[in-house]
C-alpha positions as CSV (number, residue, x, y, z in Angstrom):
1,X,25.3,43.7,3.3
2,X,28.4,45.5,1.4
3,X,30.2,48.0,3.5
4,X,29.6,51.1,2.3
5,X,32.4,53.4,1.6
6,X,32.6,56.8,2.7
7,X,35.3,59.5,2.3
8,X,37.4,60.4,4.8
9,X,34.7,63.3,6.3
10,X,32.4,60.7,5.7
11,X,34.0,58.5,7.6
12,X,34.7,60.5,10.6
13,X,31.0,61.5,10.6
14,X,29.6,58.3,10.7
15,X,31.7,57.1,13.7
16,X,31.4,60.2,15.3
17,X,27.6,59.4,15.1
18,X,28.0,56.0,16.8
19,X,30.4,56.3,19.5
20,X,28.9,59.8,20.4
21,X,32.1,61.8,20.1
22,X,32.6,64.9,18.0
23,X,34.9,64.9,14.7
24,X,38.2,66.3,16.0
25,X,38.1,63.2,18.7
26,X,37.7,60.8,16.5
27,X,39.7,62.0,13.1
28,X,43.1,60.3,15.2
29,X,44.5,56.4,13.6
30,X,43.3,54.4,16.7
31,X,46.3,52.4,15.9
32,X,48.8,55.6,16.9
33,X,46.6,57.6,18.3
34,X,47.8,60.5,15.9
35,X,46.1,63.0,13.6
36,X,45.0,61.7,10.3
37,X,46.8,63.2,7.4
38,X,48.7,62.2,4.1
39,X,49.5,58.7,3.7
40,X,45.8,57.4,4.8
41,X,44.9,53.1,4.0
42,X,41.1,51.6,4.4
43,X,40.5,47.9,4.3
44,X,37.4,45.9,2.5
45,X,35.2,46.6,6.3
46,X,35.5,50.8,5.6
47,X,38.1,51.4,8.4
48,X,40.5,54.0,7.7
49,X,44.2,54.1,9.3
50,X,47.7,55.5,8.6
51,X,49.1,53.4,5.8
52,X,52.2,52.5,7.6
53,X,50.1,51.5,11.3
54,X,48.1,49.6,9.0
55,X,50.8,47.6,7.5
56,X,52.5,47.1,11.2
57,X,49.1,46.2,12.4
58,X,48.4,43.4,10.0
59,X,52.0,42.2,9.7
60,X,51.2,41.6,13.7
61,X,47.8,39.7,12.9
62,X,45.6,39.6,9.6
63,X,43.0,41.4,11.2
64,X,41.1,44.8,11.0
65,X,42.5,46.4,14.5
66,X,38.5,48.2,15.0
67,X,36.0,45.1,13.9
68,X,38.5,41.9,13.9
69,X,37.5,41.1,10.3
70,X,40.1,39.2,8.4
71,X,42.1,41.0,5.9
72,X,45.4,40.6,4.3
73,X,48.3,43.4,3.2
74,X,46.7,42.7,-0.3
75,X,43.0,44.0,1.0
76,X,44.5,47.5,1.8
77,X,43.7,50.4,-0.5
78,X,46.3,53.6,-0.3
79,X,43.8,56.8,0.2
80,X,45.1,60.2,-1.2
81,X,42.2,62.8,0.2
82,X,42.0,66.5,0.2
83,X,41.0,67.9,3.6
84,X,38.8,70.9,2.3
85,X,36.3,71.2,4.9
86,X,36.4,72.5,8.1
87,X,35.0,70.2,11.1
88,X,32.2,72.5,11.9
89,X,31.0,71.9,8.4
90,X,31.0,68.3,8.5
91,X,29.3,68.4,12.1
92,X,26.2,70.4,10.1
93,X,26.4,68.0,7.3
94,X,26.0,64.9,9.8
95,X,23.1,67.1,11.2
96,X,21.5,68.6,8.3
97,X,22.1,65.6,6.0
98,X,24.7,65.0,3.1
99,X,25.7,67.8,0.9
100,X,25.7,67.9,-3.0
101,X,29.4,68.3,-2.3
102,X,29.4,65.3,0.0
103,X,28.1,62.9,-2.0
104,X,30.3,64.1,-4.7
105,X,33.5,63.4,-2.6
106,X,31.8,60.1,-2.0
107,X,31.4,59.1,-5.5
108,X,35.3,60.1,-5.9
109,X,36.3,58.5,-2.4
110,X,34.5,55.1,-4.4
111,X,36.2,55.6,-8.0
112,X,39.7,55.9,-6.0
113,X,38.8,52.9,-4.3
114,X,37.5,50.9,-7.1
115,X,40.4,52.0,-9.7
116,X,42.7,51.3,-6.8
117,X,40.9,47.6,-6.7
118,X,41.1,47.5,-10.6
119,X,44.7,48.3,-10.4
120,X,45.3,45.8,-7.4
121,X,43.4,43.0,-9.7
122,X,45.4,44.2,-12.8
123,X,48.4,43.1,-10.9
124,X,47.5,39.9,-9.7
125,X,46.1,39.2,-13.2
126,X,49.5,40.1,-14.3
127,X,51.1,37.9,-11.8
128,X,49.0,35.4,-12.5
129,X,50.0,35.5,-16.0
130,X,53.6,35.1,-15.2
131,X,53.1,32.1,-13.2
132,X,51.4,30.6,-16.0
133,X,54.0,31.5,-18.2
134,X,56.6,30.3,-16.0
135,X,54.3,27.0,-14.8
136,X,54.4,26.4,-19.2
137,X,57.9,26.7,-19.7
138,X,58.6,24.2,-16.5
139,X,56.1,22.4,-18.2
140,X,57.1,22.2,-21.6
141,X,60.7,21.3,-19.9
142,X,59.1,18.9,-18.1
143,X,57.2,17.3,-21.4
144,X,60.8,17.3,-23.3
145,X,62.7,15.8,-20.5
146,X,59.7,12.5,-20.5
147,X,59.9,12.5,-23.9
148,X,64.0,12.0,-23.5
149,X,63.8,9.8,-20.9
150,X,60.9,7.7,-22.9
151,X,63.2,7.6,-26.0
152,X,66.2,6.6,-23.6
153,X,64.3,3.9,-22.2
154,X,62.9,3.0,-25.7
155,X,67.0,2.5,-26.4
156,X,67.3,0.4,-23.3
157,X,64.8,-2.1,-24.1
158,X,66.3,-2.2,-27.5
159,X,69.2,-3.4,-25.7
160,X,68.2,-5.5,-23.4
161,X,66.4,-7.3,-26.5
162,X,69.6,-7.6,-28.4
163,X,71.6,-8.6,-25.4
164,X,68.8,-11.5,-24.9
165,X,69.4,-12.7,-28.0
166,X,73.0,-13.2,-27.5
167,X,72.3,-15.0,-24.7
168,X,70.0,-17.3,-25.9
169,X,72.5,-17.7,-28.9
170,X,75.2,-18.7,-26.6
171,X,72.9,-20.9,-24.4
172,X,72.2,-22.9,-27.7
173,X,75.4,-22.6,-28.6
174,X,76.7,-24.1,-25.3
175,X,74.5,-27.1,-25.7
176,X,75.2,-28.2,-28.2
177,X,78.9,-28.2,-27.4
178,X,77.7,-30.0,-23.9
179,X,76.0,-32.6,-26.2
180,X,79.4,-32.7,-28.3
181,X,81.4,-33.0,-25.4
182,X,79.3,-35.6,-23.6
183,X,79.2,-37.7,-27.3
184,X,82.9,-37.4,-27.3
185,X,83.3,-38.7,-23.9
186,X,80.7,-41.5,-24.6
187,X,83.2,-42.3,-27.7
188,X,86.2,-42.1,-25.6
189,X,84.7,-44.3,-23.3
190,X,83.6,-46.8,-25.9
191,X,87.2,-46.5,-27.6
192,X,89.2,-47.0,-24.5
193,X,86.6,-49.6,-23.0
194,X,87.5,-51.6,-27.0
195,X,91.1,-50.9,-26.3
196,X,91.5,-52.6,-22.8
197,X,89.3,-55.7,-24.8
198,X,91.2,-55.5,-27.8
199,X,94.3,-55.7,-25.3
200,X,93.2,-58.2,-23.3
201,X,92.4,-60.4,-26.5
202,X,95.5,-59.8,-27.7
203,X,97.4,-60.4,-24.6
204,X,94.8,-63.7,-24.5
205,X,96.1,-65.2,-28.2
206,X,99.3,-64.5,-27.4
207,X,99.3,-66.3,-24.5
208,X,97.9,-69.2,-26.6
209,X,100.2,-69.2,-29.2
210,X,103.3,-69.1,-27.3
211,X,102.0,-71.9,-25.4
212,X,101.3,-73.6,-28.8
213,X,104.7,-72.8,-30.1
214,X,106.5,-74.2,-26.6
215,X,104.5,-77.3,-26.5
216,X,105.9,-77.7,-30.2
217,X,109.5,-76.7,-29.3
218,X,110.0,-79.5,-27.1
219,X,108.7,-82.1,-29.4
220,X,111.2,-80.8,-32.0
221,X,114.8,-82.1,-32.1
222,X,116.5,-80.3,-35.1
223,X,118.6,-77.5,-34.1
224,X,117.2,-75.2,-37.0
225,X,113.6,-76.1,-36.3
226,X,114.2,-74.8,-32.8
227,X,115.7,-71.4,-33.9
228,X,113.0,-71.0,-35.8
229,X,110.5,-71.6,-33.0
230,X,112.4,-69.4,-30.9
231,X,111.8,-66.8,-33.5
232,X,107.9,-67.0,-33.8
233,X,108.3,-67.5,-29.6
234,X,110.2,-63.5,-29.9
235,X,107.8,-62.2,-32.7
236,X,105.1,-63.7,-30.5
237,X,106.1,-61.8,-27.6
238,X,106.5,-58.3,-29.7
239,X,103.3,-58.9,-31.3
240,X,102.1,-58.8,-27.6
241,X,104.3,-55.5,-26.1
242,X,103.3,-53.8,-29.1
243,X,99.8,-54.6,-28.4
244,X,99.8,-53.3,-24.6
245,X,99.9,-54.2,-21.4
246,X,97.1,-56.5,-20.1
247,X,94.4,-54.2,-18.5
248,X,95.5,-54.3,-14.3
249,X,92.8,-54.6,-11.7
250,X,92.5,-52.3,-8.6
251,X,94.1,-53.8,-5.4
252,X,90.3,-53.4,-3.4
253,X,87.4,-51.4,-3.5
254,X,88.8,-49.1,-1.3
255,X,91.7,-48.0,-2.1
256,X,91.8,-48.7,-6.4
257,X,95.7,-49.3,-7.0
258,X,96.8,-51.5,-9.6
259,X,97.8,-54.6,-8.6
260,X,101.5,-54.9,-9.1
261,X,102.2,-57.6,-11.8
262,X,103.5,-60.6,-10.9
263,X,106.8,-61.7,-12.3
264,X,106.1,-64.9,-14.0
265,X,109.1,-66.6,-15.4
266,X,108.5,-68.8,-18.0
267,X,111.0,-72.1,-17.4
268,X,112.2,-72.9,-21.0
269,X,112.1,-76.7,-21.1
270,X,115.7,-77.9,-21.8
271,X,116.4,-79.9,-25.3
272,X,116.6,-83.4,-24.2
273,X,119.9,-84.9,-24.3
274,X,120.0,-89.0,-25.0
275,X,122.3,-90.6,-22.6
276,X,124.4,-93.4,-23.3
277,X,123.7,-96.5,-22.5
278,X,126.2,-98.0,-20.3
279,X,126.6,-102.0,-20.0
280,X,124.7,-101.9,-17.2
281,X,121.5,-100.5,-18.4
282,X,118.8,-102.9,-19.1
């Protein structure tokens, strides 16, 4: 059931009636123990109290100080009542039933109470309102700040898409300049491998020839013919420094030093010189 609300007579009366006590012992705050006056507060249950006590009371716990019922400082309706009648006259109207007059400060006691409700809701509403206004703004912050941070990251993966095209750009480019490279070596390889045979060869057939030409120089006996031998014997031998060194092999498997040359020293046969024959040679 509703509480009913009651003006302040009203009020008085009606817990006069219940504890048994007249309305001068009972129209004190129970919080201070002080007459009521100016300045009055109810809460939602009907309990009236000075407006200040009130406020002390429920900052201490959220909690009607008569009945225990929960209320908050926002339940609280300021009262502003006009003590006209006398506490004799309220004790007849408890007796004799309510008054024209009664119920008429009833119906006012409610209006105060309901436009100070309306006016309590109107604020909220109000408040309310604000927070929705402020919670939009944050929101509408909030909506262009993802919508900056999408287009930044948008940007990014731009980027990241360019910058992995460079790279695979340069990791085909770099292949094929390994596969240059490694075709370059394979053709150094091959040209120095044809080198060291075309020296060898060389070396080989010159070898031959000067052999050729020495076997031939001793079987010659003109003077002339043997200059001339000598000189194919010297073009012989640059034909061969021109064409290199012969290729050296390594000392061992271990340590792979070239093996010092050997100093070969071709003996040049000496021109036969006929002898006399003396008168005692057979």
């Amino acid at each position: 059931m509703a509480p009913q609300y009651l003006s302040y007579g009203g009020v008085s009366d009606v817990r006069s009636r219940k504890s048994g006590q007249s309305g001068d012992d009972v129209s004190s705050c129970v919080i201070c123990l002080e007459q009521m006056g100016d300045g009055l507060a109810a809460l939602p249950c009907g309990h009236v109290f000075h407006h200040i006590c009130l406020e002390q009371a429920l900052a201490r716990y959220a909690a009607c100080p008569i009945c225990r019922r929960e209320a908050s400082p926002r339940d609280r309706v300021r009262l502003y009542l006009s003590l006209g009648a006398s506490d004799a006259d309220r004790g007849d109207r408890v007796q004799h039933g309510s008054s024209p007059r009664h119920d008429a400060d009833n119906c006012n006691f409610s209006k105060i109470i309901a436009a100070e409700r309306l006016r309590e809701m109107k604020t909220e509403l109000d408040r309310a309102n604000d927070n929705q206004r402020l919670l939009g703004r944050h929101s509408h912050r909030l909506q262009s700040k993802l919508e900056r941070q999408a287009q930044q990251l948008e940007q990014t993966e731009h980027r990241l898409q360019h910058i992995q095209r460079d790279l695979d750009s340069a990791n085909v480019q770099l292949k094929r300049w390994q596969r240059i490279a490694e075709l370059g070596f394979h053709q150094s390889s091959m040209a120095k491998a044809a080198h060291v045979d075309l020296e060898v060869r060389v070396q080989a057939t010159a070898d031959r020839m000067l052999k050729k030409v020495r076997a031939h120089e001793q079987q010659v006996r003109c003077s002339s013919c043997r200059e001339r031998m000598t000189d194919v014997e010297r073009a012989v031998l640059a034909f061969a420094s021109a064409a290199g060194p012969a290729p050296r092999s390594p000392c061992c498997q271990r340590h792979h030093r070239p093996e010092e040359p050997r100093a070969t020293t071709t003996r040049r046969p000496e021109p036969s010189r006929r002898r006399r024959r003396g008168p005692y040679d057979s």
